[in-house]
C-alpha positions as CSV (number, residue, x, y, z in Angstrom):
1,X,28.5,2.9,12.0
2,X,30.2,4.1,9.3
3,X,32.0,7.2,8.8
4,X,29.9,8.8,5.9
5,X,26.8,8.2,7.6
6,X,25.2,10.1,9.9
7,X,22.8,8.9,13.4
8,X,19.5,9.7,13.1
9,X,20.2,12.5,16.3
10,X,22.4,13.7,13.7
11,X,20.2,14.3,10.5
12,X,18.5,17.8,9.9
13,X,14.4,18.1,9.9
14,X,14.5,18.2,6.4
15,X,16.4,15.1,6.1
16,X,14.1,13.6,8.5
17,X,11.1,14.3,6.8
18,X,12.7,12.8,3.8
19,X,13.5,9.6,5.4
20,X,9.8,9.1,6.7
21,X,8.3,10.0,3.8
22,X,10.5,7.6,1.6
23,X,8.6,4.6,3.8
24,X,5.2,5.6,2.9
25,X,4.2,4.6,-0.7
26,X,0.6,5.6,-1.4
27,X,-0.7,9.6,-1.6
28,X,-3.4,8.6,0.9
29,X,-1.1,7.4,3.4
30,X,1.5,10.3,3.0
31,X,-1.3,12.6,3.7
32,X,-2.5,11.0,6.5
33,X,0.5,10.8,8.2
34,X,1.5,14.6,7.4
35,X,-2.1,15.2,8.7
36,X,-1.1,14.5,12.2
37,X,0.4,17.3,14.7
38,X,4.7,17.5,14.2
39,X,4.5,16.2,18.1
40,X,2.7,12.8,17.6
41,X,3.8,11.7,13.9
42,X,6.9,9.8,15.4
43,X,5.3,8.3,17.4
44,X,2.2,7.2,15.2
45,X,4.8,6.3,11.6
46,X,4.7,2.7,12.5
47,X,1.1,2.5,12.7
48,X,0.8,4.1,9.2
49,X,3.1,2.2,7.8
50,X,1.4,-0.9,9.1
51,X,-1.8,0.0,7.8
52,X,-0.5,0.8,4.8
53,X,0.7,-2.4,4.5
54,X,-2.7,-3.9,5.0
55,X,-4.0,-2.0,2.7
56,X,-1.6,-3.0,-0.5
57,X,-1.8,-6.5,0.4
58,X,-5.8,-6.1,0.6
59,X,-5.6,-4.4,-2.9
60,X,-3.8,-7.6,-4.3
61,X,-5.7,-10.3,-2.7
62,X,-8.7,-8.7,-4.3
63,X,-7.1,-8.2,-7.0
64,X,-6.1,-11.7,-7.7
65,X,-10.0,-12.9,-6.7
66,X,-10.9,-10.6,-8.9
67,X,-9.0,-12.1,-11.7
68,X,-9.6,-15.3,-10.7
69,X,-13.4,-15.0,-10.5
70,X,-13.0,-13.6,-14.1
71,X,-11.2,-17.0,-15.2
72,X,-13.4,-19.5,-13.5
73,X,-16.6,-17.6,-15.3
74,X,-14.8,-17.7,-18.8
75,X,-14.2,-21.7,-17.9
76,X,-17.8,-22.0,-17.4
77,X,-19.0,-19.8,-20.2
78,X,-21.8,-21.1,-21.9
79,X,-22.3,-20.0,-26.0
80,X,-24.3,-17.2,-26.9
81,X,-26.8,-18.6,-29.4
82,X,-29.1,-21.4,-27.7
83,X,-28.6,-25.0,-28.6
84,X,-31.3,-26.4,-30.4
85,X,-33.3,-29.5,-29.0
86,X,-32.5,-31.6,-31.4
């Protein structure tokens, strides 16, 4: 390891606490995870993260349905005023 940087037995809680929190992107899953007692978040932060995870990548896929949904409709978008018969 190098010299400048310190073990993870070596950082101070508040360091810590930065470090986890930096892996966690989304409000909801900062609060959840600060939600839990100081004795179990440890071991539950890879759970969170995983989730988290999940849910981004559920956001985008529906994301990119949605879009694409939108695009297929405007391919198939029939004009406004009715054709006449003849």
């Amino acid at each position: 390891m190098k010299a400048n940087m310190k073990s993870r037995t070596e950082l101070s809680v508040a360091e810590l606490y930065a470090l986890e929190r930096a892996t966690l992107r989304t409000a909801f899953w900062q609060a959840a995870y600060q939600s839990l007692p100081d004795g179990v978040r440890q071991r539950y932060l890879a759970y969170i993260e995983h989730a988290e995870r999940w849910d981004l990548a559920l956001d985008g896929i529906l994301e990119a349905l949605s879009r694409a949904k939108s695009a297929f409709a405007r391919l198939l978008d029939t004009p406004t005023r009715p054709r006449s018969a003849h």
